[in-house]
N, C-alpha and C positions, 0 to 999 in steps of 0.2 A: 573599496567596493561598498555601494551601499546596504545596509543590512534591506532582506527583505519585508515584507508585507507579512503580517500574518494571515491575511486573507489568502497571499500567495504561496505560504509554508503548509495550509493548511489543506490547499489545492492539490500541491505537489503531494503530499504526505499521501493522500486520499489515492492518487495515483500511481506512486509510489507501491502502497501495498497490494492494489489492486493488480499490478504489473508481478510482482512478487508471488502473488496467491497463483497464477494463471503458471508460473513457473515451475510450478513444486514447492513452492515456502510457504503450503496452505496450510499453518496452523501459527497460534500467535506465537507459542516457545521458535518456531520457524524465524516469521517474521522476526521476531526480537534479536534470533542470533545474526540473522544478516542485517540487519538495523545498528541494531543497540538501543534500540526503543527502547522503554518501560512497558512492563508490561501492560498494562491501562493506558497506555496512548495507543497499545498496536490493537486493543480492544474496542477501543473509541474507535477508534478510523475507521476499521472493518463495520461496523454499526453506521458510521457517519455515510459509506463509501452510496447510500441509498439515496442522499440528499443531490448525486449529480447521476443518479439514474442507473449507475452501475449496481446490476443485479448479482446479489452476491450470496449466496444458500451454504448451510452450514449439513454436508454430509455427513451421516453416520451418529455414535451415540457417546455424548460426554466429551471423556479425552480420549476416544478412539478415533476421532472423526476428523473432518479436515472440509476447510473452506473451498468453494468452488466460482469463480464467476462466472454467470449462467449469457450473463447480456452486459456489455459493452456502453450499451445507449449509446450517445452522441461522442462518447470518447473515443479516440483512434490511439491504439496501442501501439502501432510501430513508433508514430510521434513520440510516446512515450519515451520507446529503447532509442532513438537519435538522441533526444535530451535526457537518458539517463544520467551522465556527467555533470551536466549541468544543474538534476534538481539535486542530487545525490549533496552536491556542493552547497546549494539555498538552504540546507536542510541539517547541512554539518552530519550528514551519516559518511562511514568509510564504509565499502563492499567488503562482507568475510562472509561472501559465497563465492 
């Protein structure tokens, strides 16, 4: 298999959490146990996730709070859950949620 793109690890990644956050895994220690990210990349991403329009606000105060996606933008999230195996795989994460 060919290794992917980083344009397209980065894609997925972005989508990835965004799909995560919307589920209940709306915080980075969240994200990172059903990852295994780092934690600065599950950081980066949620910050990055602006750059393709998904709107994503940061509820409540400090570490009591928890990420929310407010808008979607042009993204379609079921497409998401069809290809979650597939990015899960581009992306070398195993699910432990």
């Amino acid at each position: 298999m060919n290794e992917a793109s980083k344009t397209k690890t980065s894609y997925y990644r972005r989508l990835l959490v965004a799909r995560l956050i919307e589920q209940g895994h709306n915080t980075v220690p969240a994200i990172m146990a059903a990852t295994g990210m780092p934690r600065r990349t599950a950081q980066d991403t949620i910050k990055a996730l602006a750059d393709l329009d998904v709107k994503v606000r940061f509820v409540g105060a400090n570490k009591n709070g928890y990420y929310q996606v407010d808008d979607w933008g042009a993204i379609n999230a079921t497409w998401i859950d069809e290809k979650l195996p597939e990015i899960q795989q581009v992306l070398g994460y195993v699910s432990h949620h």
